[in-house]
C-alpha positions in Angstrom: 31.9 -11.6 -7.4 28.1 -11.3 -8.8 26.3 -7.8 -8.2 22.9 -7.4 -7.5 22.2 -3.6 -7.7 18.7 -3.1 -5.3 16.8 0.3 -5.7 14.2 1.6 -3.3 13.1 5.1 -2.2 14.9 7.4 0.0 12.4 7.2 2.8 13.4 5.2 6.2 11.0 3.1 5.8 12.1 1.6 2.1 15.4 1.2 3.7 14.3 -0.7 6.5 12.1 -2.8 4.0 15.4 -3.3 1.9 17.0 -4.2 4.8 14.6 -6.9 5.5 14.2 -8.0 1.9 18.3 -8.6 2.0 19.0 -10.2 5.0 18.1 -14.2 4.3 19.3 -13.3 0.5 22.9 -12.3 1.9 23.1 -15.3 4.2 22.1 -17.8 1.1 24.4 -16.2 -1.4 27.3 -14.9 0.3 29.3 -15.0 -3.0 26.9 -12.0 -4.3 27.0 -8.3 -3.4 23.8 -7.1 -2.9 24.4 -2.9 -3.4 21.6 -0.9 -2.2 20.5 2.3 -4.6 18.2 4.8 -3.2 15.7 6.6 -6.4 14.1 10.1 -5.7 10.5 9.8 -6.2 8.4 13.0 -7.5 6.3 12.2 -4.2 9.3 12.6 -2.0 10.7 16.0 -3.7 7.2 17.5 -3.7 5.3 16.9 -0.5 3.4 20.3 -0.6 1.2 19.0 -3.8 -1.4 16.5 -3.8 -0.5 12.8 -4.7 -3.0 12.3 -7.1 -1.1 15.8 -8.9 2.0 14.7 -8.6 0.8 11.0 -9.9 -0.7 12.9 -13.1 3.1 15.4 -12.9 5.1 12.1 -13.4 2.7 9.7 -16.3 2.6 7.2 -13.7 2.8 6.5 -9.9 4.1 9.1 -7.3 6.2 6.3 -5.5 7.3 4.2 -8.3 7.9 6.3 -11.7 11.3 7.3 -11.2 12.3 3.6 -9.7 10.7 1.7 -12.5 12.5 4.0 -15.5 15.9 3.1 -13.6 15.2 -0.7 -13.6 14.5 -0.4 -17.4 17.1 1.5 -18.3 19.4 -1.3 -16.6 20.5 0.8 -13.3 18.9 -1.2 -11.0 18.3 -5.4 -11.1 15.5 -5.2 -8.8 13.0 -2.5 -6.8 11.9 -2.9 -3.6 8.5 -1.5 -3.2 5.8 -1.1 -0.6 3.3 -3.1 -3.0 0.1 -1.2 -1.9 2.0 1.9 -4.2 2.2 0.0 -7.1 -0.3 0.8 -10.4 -2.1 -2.6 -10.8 0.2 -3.0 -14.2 3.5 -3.2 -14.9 5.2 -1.0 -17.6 6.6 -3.5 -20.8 9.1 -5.9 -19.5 8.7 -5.0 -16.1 7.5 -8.2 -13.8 6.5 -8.8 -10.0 7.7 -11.4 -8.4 6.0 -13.1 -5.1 6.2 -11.1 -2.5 8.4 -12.9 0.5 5.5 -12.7 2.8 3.4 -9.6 4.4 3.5 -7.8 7.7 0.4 -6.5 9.7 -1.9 -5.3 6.7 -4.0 -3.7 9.1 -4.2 0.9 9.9 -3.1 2.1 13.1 -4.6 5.0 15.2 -1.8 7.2 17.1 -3.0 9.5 19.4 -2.2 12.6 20.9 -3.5 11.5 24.1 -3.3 8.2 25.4 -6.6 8.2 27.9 -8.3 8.6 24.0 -6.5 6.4 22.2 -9.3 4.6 20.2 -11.7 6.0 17.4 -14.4 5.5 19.7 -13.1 7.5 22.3 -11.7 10.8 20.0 -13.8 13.9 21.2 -16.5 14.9 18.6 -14.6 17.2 16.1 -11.4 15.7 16.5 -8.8 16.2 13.8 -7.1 13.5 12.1 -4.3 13.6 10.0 -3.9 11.6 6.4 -4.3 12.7 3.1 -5.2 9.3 1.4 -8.9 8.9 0.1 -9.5 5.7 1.7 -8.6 6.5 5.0 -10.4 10.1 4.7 -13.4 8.3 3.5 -13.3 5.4 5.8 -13.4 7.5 9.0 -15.9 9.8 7.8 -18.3 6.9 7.3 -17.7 5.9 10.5 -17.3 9.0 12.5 -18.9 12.1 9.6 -17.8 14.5 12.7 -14.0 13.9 12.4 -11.7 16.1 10.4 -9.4 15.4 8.3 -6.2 17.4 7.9 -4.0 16.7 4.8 -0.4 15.3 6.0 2.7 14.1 3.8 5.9 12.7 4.7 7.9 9.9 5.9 6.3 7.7 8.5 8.3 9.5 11.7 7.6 12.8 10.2 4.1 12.1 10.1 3.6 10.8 14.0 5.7 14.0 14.8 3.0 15.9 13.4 0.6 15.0 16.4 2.5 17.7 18.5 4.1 19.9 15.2 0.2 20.4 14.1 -1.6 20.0 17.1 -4.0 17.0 15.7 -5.7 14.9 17.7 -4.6 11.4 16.2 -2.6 10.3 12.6 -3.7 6.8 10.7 -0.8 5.4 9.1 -0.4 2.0 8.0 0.9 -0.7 10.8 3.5 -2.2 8.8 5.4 0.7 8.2 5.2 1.7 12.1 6.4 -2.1 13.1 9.0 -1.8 10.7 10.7 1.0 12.4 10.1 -0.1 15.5 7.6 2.4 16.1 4.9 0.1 17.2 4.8 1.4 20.8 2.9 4.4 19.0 -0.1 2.1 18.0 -3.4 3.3 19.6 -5.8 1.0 17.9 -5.7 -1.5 14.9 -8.8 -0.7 13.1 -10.9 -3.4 12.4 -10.5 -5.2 8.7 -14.4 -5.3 8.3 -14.7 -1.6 8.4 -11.3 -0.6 7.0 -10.2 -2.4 4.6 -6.6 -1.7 3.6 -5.8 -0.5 0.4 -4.3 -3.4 -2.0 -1.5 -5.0 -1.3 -0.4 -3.0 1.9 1.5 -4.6 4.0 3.5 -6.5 1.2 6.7 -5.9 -0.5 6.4 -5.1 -4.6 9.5 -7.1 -5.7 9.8 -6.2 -9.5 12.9 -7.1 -11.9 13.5 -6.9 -15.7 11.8 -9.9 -17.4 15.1 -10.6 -19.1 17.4 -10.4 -15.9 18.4 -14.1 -15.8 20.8 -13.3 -12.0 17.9 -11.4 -10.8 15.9 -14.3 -11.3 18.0 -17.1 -10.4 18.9 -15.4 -6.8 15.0 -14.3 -6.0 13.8 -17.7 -7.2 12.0 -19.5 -4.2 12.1 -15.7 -2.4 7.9 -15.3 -2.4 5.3 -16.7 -0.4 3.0 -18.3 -2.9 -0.2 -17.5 -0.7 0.9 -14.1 -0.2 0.9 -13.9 -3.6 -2.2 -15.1 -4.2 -3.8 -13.1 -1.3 -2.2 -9.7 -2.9 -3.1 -10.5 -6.9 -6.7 -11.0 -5.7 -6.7 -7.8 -4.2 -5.0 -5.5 -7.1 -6.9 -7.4 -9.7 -10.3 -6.4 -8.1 -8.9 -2.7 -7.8 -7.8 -3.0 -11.6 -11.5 -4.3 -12.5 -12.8 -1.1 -11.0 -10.1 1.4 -12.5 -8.8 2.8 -9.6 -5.1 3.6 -8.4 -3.3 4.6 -5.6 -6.0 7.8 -5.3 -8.9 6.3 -5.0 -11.6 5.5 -2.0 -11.4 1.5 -2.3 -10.3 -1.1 0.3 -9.4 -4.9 -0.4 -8.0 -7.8 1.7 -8.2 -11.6 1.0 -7.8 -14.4 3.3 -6.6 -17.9 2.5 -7.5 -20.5 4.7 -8.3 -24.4 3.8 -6.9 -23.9 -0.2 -9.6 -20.9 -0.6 -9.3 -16.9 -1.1 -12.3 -14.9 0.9 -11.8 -11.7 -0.5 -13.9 -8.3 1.1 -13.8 -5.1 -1.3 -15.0 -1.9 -0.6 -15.5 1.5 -1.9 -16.4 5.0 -0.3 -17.7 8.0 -1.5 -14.8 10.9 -0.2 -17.3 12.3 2.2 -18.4 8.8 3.8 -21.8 9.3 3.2 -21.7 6.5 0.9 -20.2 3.0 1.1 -20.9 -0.1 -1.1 -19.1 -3.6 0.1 -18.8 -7.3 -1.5 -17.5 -10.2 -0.2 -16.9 -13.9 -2.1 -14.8 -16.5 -2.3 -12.7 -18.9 -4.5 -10.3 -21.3 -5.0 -6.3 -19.8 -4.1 -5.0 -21.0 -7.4 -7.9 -18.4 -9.2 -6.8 -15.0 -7.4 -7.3 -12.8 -10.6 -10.4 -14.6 -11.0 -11.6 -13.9 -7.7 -10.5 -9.8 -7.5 -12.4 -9.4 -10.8 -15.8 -11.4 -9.5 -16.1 -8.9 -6.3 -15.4 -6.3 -8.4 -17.9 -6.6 -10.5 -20.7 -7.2 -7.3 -19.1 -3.8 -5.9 -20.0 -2.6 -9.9 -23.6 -3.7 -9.4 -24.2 -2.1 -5.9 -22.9 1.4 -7.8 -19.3 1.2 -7.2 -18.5 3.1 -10.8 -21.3 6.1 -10.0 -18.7 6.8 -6.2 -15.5 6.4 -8.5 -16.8 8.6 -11.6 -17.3 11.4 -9.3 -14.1 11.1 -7.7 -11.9 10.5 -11.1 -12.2 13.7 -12.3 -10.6 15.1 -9.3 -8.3 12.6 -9.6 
């Protein structure tokens, strides 16, 4: 019998997303054995530090490092990732495959108190837990009175901490909730226009060895070609600008009719200043696409927000 070795994180949520990567791949090749292997990441042993740190710690991503040197050195065929924690290139012989579609790309609210469920309705002052850039820079543009109160963890962890650290709401991305069933704990879906998710979310970062002839003959036909297209749009605009995983900007493409709108956005950390760009382009030119709006975000003063916030970085 054929083994296909699959690594992901520890975390509930990359098991669930393993889970749900396997199941049509099991029914279609019941004469393979699909083993799962869970990878420690340096931002799941060290959830004190912050990510952008522990990024700088590891030479490479906080969520990825340790899975990516394991598929190199041939201990894994194939990672399952949650795409959106992905750097925007792939270490040498390292590839992505197409992504076999995307849940709700969208960030939920979760309140502590379900008569204030919405942003709108949070009292002035109200605290908010996340520590990613975007988000923090995204509500403070919207609402500069919120506060924002650093939070790590597993999703479950994390919605626990409404009660653990008395805050007033979490934002954590839908598709994780929904994927754990936890999307009874959904408040509000905040709107795409003003919070553009960062690139990729929602979508699974399927990435093999180049040379891995069984890993590709058993995922070929796996991805959802306008996923794929939606998602490349997305991480080549963030590429164009320089960013990663730490930074303040939003992305999400559409496809409807055989064209790619794709909105991009960027936000100072305090919210007090936001640049946007929206354009679109034919599905087959996705790169093509990410780098045009990045360079409109460029000319409205997208590098002067990022410069500032590199450093820190």
């Amino acid at each position: 019998m054929r083994t296909l070795v699959v690594g992901s994180r520890a975390s509930h949520l990359a098991k669930a997303q393993v889970k749900e990567f396997l199941a049509p791949l099991r029914e279609r090749f019941p004469d393979v054995e699909f083993r799962h292997q869970v990878i420690l990441e340096g931002g799941d042993r060290d959830r004190k530090t912050a990510l952008a740190a522990v990024s700088a710690s590891s030479g490479g991503s906080a969520f990825s490092t340790e899975q990516e040197a394991a598929l190199v050195r041939g201990e894994v065929d194939v990672v399952v990732h949650s795409l959106k924690d992905l750097p925007t290139s792939n270490p040498p012989g390292l590839i992505l495959l197409p992504p076999p579609g995307r849940e709700d790309v969208r960030d939920a609210l979760c309140c502590s108190d379900p008569a204030r469920s919405t942003l709108a309705a949070l009292p002035h002052g109200a605290k908010i837990g996340t520590s990613a850039a975007r988000r923090i820079a995204q509500l403070l543009h919207v609402r500069p009175d919120l506060v924002p109160v650093p939070i790590r963890g597993n999703v479950p962890p994390r919605v626990n901490k409404l009660k653990t650290m008395n805050l007033d709401a979490v934002v954590l991305a839908a598709a994780g909730l929904k994927r754990l069933d936890m999307g009874d704990k959904i408040g509000e879906l905040l709107p795409l226009d003003q919070f553009p998710p960062s690139p990729g979310q929602g979508a699974l970062g399927i990435q093999i060895r180049e040379d891995n002839q069984l890993a590709r003959e058993i995922l070929a036909g796996t991805g959802d070609l306008v996923v794929d297209a939606q998602v490349r749009a997305e991480r080549a605009m963030l590429a164009e600008l320089h960013g990663g995983c730490s930074v303040p900007v939003g992305a999400y493409a559409k496809a409807e009719d055989g064209m790619l709108a794709l909105h991009g956005q960027v936000t100072s950390l305090d919210g007090s200043v936001q640049v946007e760009a929206s354009f679109s382009g034919p599905l087959s030119e996705p790169e093509k696409l990410g780098v045009l709006v990045a360079g409109l975000l460029l000319d409205q003063g997208a590098e002067g927000i990022l410069a500032q916030i590199r450093p820190a970085a």
